[in-house]
N, C-alpha and C positions, 0 to 999 in steps of 0.2 A: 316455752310457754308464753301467750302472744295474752298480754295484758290489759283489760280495756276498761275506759269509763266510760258512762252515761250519762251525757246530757241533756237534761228533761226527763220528769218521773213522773210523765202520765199517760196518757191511754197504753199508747204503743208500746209503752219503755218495759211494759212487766211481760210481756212477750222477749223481750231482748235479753232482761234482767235472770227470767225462767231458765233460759238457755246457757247464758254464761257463768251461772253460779252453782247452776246444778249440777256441773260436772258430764253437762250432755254434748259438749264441742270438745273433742279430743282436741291437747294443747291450746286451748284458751281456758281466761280465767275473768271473772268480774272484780277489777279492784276497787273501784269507785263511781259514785252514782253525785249529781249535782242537779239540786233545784233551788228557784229563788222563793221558793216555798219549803222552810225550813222544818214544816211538819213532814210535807212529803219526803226529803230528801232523808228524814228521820226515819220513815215508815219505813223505805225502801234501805237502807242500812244496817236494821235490826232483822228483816226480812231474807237478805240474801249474804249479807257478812260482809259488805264492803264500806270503806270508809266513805262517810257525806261531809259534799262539799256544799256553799250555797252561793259561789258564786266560779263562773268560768274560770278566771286568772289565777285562782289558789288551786283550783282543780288544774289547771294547766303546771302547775309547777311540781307536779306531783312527780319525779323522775322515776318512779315503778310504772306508766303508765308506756304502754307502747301505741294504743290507737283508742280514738274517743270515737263514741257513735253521735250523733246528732239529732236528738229525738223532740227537738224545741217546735214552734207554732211553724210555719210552713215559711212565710216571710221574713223568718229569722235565719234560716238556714245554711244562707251563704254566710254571712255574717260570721256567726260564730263558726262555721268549717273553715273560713280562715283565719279566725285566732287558734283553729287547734291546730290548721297545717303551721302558721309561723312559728307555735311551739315546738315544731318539729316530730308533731305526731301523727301518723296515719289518719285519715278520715275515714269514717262510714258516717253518710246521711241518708237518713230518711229520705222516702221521696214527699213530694217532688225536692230536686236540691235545689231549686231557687223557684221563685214567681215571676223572678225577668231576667232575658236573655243577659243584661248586663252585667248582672249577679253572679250567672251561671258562669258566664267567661273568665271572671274575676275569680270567682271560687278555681276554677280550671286552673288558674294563674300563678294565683298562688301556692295550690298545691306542688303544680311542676318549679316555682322557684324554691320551693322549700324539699323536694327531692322526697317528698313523701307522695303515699299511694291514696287514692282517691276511689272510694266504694260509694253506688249509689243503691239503697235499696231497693230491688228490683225481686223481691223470695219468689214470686209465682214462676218465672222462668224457671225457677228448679222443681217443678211441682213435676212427680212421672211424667201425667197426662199431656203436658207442653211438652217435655223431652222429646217424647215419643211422637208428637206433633211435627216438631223443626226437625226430627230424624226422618220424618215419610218427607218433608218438603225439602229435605237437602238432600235425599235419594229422588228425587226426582217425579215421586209418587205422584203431583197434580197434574202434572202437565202444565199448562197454562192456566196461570192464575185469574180469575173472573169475578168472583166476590170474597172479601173479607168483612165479616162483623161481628162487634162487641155490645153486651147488652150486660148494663148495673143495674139492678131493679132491687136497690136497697131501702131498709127504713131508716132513716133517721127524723125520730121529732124533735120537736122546739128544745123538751129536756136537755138533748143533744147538744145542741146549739147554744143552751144557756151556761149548760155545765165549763164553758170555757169562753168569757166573752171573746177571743180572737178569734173563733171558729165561725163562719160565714160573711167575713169581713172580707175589703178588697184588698185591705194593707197586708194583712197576713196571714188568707187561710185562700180565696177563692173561695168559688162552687163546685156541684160534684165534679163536672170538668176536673179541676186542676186538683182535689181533693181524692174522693173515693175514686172515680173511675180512670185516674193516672196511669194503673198498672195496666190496667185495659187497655189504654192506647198505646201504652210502649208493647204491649205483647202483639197491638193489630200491625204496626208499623215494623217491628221484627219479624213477622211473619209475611207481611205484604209488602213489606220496600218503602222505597225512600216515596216520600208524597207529596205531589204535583200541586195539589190546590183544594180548597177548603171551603165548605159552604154550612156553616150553625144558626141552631137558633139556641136561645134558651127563654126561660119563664121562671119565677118565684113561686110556686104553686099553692104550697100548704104551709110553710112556717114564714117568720119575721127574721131572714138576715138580708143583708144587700146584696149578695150575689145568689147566682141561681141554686136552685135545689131540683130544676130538671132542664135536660139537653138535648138536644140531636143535631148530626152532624153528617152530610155525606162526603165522601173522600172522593180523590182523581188520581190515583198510583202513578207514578212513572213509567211502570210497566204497563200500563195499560187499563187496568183492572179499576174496578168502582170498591167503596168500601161505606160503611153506615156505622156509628156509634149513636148508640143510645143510651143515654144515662140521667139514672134521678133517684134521688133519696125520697121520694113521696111515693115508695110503695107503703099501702098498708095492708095488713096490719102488721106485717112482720118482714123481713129479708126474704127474696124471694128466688134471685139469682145474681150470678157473675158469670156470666158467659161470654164463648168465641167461637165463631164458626169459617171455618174455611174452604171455600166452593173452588173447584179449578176443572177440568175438560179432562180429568180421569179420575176424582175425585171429591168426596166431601167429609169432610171431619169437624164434628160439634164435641166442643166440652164446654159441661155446664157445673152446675155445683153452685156454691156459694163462691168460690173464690179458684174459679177455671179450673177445678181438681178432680171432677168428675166426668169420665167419656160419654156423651151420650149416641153419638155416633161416630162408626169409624167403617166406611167402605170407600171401596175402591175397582176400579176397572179393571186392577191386574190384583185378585186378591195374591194373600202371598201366607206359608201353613203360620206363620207366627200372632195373624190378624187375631184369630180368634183367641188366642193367650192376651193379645190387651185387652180385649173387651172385658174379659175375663176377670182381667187382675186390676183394672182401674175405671171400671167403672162405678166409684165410691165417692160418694161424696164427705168433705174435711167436718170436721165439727164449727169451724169456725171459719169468720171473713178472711182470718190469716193463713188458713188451710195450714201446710204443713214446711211451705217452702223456707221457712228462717233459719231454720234444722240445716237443711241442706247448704244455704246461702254463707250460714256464719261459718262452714266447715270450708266452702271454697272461698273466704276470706283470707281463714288460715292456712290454706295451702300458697294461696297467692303470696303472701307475707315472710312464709318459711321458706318456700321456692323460688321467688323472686317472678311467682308470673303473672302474666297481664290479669286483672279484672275480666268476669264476663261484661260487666257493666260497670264501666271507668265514666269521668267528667264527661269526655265526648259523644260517649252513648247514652250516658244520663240526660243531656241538654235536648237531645232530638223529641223526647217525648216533651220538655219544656215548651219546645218551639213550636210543636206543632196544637201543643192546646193556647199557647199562645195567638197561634194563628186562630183559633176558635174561636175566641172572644173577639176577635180584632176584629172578626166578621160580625157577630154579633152587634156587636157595635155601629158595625159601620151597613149593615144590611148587606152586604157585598160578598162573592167571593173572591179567598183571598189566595193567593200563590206563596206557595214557600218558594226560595227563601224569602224572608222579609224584614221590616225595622219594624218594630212596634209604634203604630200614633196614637191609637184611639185605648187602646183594652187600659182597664182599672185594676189588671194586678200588681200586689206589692208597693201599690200610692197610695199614702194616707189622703182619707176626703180634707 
């Protein structure tokens, strides 16, 4: 039984909290929850049955604990995932795992000197609809790839934004870039390849935070291929999608949904008799922005843990979606596009003004 606590008891964490204590991940358990908000970490203790802590270093000396998740403000994240690896415990963080490349390497760093395993959360890769996605593209199904694109077309209002002053800050949240549309661009970049070069804009639209609340970006693939991210929390009046579409010279495949969980199109130049069983069986869309992937995610945590094997999404593959919204901003910034790899000069992630 693979033991874990939570640190940070808000948005995200009652989705992690649901999972580990309800007895819904064979072989894990929820033992302890930690906030510097001693009502929350109350809430969520009487809630799920695990002991609250209210501050990291007493949560860390908990020797029943085998791996903490990381569910703090976004700029915090390295941070505290290396006081849980020096403690010698396993990490899962949140994404994104840092706001700057130097963060991220450091977190990296530490986890491998301290001989512990490093999860980034990454649920949507386990969603069917992407499985079945990276299955037609690693059988070969496109052909040549030609366009990949992702589109966030979330609501978040000001409420949103006030309910947590760190949320649209540059020190420790970003904008939708590095915030909501994260997993978006790790799933455009796991599907389309490593990326040549970057070209964003962004805008403040509808609410009062320092960073943006809407984006666009076109991509240059290594392979060849162009790619578009669009993203912005100024849909109104309500959520409206989380989408990915992948165009290639035998194929094109859309999934949409709220949170890339739903197929809206799936054809191809060489059908093949099983096409029409997924339309069939996934074309659903999740209840929610978290769709259904943490189910699956916190199960190949614990396989990784008990088995001894690799992450699908370890530090190294967590840091590429970092760098490359990294590079977003830097464009932004600097009106430029910009080439991975690269140093960070100009972007405002994770620096207090």
């Amino acid at each position: 039984m693979i033991t874990f606590g939570l640190l940070g008891c808000g948005r995200v964490a009652k989705r992690h909290a649901e999972l580990l204590s309800g007895g819904a991940i064979a072989g894990a358990r929820l033992g302890a929850v930690c906030d510097d908000r001693p009502e929350r970490a109350a809430q969520f203790s009487a809630k799920h049955g695990a002991k609250a802590y209210h501050a990291l270093d007493e949560m860390l000396r908990d020797a029943t604990l085998d791996a903490v998740a990381v569910l703090t403000p976004s700029g915090m994240h390295a941070q505290h995932g290396i006081a849980v690896a020096r403690a010698g415990k396993h990490v899962v963080v949140e994404k994104p795992m840092a706001l700057r490349l130097q963060d991220a390497d450091a977190l990296i760093r530490a986890c491998d000197a301290a001989g512990v395993k490093l999860f980034v959360v990454k649920q949507n890769r386990f969603n069917v609809p992407i499985v079945k996605l990276r299955e037609a593209l690693e059988a070969g199904r496109f052909g040549k790839l030609v366009l990949g694109t992702v589109r966030v077309r979330w609501c978040r209002e000001q409420a949103y934004y006030d309910a947590d002053g760190w949320r649209g800050t540059w020190a420790l949240d970003g904008g939708v870039l590095m915030n909501q549309a994260s997993h978006h661009v790790d799933m455009l970049e796991w599907m389309m390849g490593d990326v040549e070069s970057v070209h964003a804009r962004g805008i403040t639209a509808l609410v009062d935070i320092e960073a943006e609340d809407t984006a666009v970006a076109t991509l240059k693939f290594a392979n060849g291929a162009l790619g578009i991210v669009e993203a912005t929390t100024a849909t109104r009046p309500r959520d409206l999608e989380g989408s990915i579409s992948i165009l290639g010279e035998k194929g094109s495949v859309e999934i949409a949904g709220f949170a890339m969980n739903e197929i809206r199109t799936w054809q191809f130049v060489d059908p093949r008799p099983e096409d029409a069983e997924v339309m069939a069986r996934f074309s659903v869309n999740p209840p929610s922005v978290y769709g259904f992937g943490h189910h699956a995610y916190y199960e190949h945590v614990v396989d990784c843990l008990e088995n001894g094997r690799a992450g699908l999404v370890d530090g190294l593959e967590g840091r590429k979606s970092v760098e490359l919204v990294s590079a977003m901003y830097e464009s932004m910034e600097s009106g430029s596009e910009v080439a991975l790899r690269f140093n960070p000069g100009r972007g405002k992630l994770g620096v207090a003004p």
